[in-house]
C-alpha positions as CSV (number, residue, x, y, z in Angstrom):
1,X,95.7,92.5,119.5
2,X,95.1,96.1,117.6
3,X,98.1,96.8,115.1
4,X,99.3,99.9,114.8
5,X,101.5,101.7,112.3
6,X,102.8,105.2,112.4
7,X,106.0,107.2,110.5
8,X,106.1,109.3,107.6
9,X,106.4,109.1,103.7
10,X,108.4,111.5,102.0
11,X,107.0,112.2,98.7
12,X,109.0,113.6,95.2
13,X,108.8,117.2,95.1
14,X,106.9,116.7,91.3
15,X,104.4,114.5,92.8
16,X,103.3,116.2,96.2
17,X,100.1,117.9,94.0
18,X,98.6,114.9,92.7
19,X,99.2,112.5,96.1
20,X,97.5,115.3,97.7
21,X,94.8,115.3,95.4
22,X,94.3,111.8,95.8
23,X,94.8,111.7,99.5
24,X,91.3,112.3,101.0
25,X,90.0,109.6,99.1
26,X,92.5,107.3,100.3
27,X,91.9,108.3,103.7
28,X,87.7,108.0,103.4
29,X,88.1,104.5,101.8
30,X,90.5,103.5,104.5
31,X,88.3,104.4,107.4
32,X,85.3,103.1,105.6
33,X,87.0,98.9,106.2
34,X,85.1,97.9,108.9
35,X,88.4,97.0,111.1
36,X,89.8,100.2,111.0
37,X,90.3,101.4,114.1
38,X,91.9,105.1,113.2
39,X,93.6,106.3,109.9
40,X,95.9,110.1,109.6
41,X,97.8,111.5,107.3
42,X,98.6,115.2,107.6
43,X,101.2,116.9,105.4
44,X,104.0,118.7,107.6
45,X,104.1,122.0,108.5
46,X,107.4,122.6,107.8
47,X,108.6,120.8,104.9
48,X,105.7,119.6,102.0
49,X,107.1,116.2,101.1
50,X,106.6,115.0,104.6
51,X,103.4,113.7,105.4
52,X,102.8,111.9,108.6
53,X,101.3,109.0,108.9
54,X,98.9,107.0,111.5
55,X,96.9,104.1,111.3
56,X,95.7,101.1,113.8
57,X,93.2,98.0,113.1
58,X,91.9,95.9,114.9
59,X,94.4,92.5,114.0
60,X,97.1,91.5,111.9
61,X,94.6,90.0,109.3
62,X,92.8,93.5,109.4
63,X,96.2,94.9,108.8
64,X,97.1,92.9,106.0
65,X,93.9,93.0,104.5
66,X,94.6,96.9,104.5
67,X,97.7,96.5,103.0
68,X,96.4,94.4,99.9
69,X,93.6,96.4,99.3
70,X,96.2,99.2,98.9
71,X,98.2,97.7,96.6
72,X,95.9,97.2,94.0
73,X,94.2,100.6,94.4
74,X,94.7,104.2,92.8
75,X,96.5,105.4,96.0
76,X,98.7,102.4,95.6
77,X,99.9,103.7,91.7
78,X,99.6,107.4,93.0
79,X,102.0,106.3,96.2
80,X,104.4,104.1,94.5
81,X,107.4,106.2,94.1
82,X,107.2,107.6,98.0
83,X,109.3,106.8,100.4
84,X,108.3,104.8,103.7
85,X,109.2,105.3,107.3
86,X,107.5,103.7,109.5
87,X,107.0,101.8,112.7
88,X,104.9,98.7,113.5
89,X,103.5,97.4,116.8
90,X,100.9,95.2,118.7
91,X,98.7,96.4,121.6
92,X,96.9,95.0,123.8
């Protein structure tokens, strides 16, 4: 069952420049693991702190494997003062 994961962050107005510097590798690395299925973020149009956010793999394990890789990464220090909104859910 594919995992997926969408919302938004909100990012600190003194930090948008640097996590957008740092976002395009995030987003390469990510789609580079071999269970990810699809991987967006995209800054809003409207207000520059928001970016949206969408991601699905192919399991749970995928998923969390994802999510440690992250941690432990330079998008993980760049990311760490965001703020998270997001939704998870399994399909079929």
């Amino acid at each position: 069952m594919t995992v997926v994961l969408e919302g938004y962050i909100r990012v600190p107005p003194n930090e948008i420049k640097t996590l957008r510097y740092k976002l395009q590798a995030h987003i390469e690395q990510t789609l580079d693991e071999e269970s990810c299925l699809a991987f967006e973020v995209t800054q809003d149009d409207h207000d520059p702190g928001v970016f949206h956010v969408f991601e699905k793999f192919v399991d749970e394990e995928a998923f969390n494997a994802h999510q440690a890789r992250i941690k432990v990464s330079e998008w993980g220090a760049v990311s760490k003062n965001v703020i998270r909104f997001y939704c998870k859910r399994r399909e079929a």
